[in-house]
N, C-alpha and C positions, 0 to 999 in steps of 0.2 A: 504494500500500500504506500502511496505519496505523501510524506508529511509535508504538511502546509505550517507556515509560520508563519506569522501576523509580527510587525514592529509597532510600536506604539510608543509614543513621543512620551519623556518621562524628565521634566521640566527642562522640556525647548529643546533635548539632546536624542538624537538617532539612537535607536533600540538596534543592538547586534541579532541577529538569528539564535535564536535556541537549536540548539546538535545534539545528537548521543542518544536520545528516548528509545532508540529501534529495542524491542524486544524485552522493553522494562512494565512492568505491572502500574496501573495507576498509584499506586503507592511510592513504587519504587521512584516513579518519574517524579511525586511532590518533591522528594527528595532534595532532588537537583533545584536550582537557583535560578527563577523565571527575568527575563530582560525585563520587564515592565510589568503594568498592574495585572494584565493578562497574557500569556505565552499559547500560543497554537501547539498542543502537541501531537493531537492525530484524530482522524476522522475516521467512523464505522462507519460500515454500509450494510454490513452485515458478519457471517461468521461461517465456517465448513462445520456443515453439522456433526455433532458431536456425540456419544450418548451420556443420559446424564450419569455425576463424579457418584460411586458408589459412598455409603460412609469409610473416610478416614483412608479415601482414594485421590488422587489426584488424578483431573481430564484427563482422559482417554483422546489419542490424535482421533481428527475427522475422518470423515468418510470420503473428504475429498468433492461431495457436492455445497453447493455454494448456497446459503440463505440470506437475499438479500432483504432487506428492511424496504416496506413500499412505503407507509406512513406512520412511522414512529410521535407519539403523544408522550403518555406519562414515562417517565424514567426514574429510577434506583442507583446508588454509584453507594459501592464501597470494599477496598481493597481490592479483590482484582475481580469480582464481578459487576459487570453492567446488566443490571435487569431494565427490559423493554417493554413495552405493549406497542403493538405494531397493530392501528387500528385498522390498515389496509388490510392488513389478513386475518384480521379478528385473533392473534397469538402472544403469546404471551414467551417470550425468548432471554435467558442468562446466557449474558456473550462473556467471554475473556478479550477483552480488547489488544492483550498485548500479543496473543498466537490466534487470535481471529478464531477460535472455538465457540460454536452455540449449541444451546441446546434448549426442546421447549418443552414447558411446564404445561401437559394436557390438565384437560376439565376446566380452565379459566375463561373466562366469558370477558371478552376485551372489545371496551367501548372508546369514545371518546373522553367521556366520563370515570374513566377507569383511573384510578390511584394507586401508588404502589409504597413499599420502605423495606429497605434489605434490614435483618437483624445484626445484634455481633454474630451471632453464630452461620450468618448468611442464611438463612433462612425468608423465603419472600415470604411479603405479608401485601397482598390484595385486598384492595376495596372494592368490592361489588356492590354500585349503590342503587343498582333497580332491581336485587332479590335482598336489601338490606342484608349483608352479610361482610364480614372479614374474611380471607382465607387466608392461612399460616401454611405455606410447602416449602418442606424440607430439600437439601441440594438435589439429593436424587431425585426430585420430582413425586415426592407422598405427600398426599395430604395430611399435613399434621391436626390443624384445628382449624374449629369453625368459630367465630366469634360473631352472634347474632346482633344487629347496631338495635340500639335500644328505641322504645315505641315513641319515647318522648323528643327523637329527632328527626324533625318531617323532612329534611331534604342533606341528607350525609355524602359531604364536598371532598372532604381530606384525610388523608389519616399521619399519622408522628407517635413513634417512640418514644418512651421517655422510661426512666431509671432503670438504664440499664436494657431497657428490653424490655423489663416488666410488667411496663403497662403500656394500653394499647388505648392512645388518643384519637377519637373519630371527632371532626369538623363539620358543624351541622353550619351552611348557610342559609339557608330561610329564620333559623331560630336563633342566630346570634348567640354561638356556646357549642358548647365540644363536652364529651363524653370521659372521663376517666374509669378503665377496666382492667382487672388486672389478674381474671381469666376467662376462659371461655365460659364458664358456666354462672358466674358471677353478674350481678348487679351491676353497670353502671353508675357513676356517678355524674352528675349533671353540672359545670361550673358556666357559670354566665358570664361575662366581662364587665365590668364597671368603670366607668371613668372615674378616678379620685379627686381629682381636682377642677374646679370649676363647672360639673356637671353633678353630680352625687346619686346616684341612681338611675340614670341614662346610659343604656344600654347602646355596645358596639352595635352600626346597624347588620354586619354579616362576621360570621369565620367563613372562609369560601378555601382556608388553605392554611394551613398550619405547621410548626420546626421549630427543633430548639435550640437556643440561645444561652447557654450553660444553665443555669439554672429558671433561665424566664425562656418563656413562649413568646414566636413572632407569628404572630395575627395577621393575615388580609384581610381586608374589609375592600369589597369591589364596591362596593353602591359608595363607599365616601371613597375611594380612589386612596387610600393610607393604607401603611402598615401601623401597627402597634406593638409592643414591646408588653408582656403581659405577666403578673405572676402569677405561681401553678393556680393561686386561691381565687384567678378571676381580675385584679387591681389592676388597672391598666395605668403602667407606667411613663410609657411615653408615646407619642406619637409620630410618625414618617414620612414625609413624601406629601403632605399636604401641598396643592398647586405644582408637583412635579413630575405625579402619575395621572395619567387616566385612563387606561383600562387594564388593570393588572388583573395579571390570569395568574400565575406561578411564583414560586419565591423559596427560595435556600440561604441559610444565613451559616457564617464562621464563628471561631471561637472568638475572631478580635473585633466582634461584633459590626461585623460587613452582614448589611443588607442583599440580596441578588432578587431584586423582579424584575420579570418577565414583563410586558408592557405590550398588549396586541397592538393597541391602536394608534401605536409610533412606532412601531417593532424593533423595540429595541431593549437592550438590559440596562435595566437603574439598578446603580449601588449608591446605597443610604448607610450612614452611620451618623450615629450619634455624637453630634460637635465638630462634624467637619464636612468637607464639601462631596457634593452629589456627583458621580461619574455615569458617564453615561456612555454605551457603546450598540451603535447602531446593528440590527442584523447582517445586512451588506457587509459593512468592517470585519463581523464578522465571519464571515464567509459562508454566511447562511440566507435565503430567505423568510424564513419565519421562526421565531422560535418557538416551539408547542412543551415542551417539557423541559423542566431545569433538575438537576441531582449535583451534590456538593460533598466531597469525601476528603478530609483534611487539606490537604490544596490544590485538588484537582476537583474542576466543576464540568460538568459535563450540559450540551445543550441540545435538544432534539429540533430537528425540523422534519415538518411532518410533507413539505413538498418537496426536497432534496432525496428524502430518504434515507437519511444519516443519522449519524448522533457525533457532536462534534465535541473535541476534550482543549480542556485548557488547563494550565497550571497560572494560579493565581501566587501573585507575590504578597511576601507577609509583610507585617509594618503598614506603616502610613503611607499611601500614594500621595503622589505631586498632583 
């Protein structure tokens, strides 16, 4: 495959080409030391199918026939799997991006609407939000769990991990509030968002998308165009992107609390942080036409477009951008 490099000007001064990623794992590549705020490190099309890794196996080589990705949406990134939903062929595909390996997860029902979140243990966990359901499948492709979205949330957008794996966050947009579960047979718990200051019981108007931010959750709200900064208990902390989004679809945040959304209706990526300035990077620049899905794994961010056919990777630089 061709890597493609993007330079990007990093206070007035010419960015060098990023070298050397051939044959390294997304992990491995964060590794290395990006020229600017974003680095091109390689583009999927798709992957030689594969069958899936048995437990406590490592990929098995391909078969040698090719599966290309028609329209890639929701996306997963962590460590050296890329999980896909490829709404063109209705599939659900764990690629290794770095030896081009896929394989696909039967029984998943892949929509547009479709959401996904790798585990530590790599383990997908699917949103299914038109038979209200989670699915949990293990690498070899078993279904491990079902986790039923609870009755109290009329329209479930997103889902997020949080401690550790443990508990399983579902993003209700029409009801403004997300779900805490912490298993499949268990109760939900209902948490609403509040504004603390200057509103006092004024409710976010959506979650349509949800990730976390060490210890706080980051919030989309599509009908007010912001992100929010949230604690687990509902507080909403701060606010984002007011008069700089309008019509945010996706969003992946870091640990040095970098914002990533997705932005249809400029197509482009907004990064928001708190106390410093907004960067903005168009799809074009990026060498994409649209972007449909974002995934973010220590500093490799990965972006799908869903009329390319790809899924394009970047390595993000740490620190404060110029």
């Amino acid at each position: 495959m061709r890597r493609r490099t993007l330079c990007f000007s990093v206070a007035g001064a010419a960015v060098a080409p990023f070298a050397g990623c051939a044959g390294q794992t997304a992990a491995t590549a964060a590794e290395a030391a990006p020229r600017g705020p974003l680095t091109s490190w390689r583009v999927v099309t798709g992957g030689f199918l594969t069958p899936p890794p048995q437990p406590g196996q490592l990929l098995r080589p391909g078969t040698g026939v090719f599966i290309k990705l028609v329209a890639p949406m929701a996306i997963a990134l962590r460590g050296p799997d890329l999980l896909v939903a490829d709404a063109g062929q209705g599939r659900l595909w764990r690629i290794d991006p770095a030896f081009n390996h896929a394989s696909g997860i039967a029984g998943v029902p892949v929509t547009p609407s479709t959401a996904l979140a790798l585990g530590f243990d790599l383990s997908a966990w699917v949103l299914d939000a038109g038979a209200r359901q989670v699915l949990r499948f293990a690498r070899d492709g078993r279904l491990l769990q079902t986790f039923r979205v609870d009755t109290a949330l009329p329209s479930p957008a997103a889902l997020a991990l949080a401690d550790g794996g443990a508990t399983l966050l579902v993003a209700d947009g029409m009801g403004a509030q997300w779900s805490e579960q912490r298993s499949a047979s268990g109760a939900g718990v209902l948490v609403a968002p509040k504004v603390a200051d200057g509103g006092a019981g004024r409710r976010v108007s959506g979650v349509d998308a949800i990730t976390l931010a060490g210890d706080d959750l980051i919030v989309l709200d599509r009908l007010a165009a912001v992100v929010h900064r949230v604690a687990r208990d509902g507080r909403v902390l701060a606010t984002l992107g007011r008069g700089e989004l309008v019509q945010p679809s996706a969003l992946a945040a870091d640990r040095e609390g970098r914002i990533f959304v997705v932005d249809n209706a400029q197509r482009t990526l907004v990064v928001l942080r708190e106390g410093a300035a907004t960067h903005r990077f168009e799809a074009a620049t990026l060498g994409l036409q649209r972007i449909g899905g974002i995934a973010l794994d220590e500093r490799v961010l990965a972006l799908s477009d869903p009329l390319l056919g790809q899924v394009a990777l970047f390595l993000v630089a740490p620190g404060a951008w110029s």
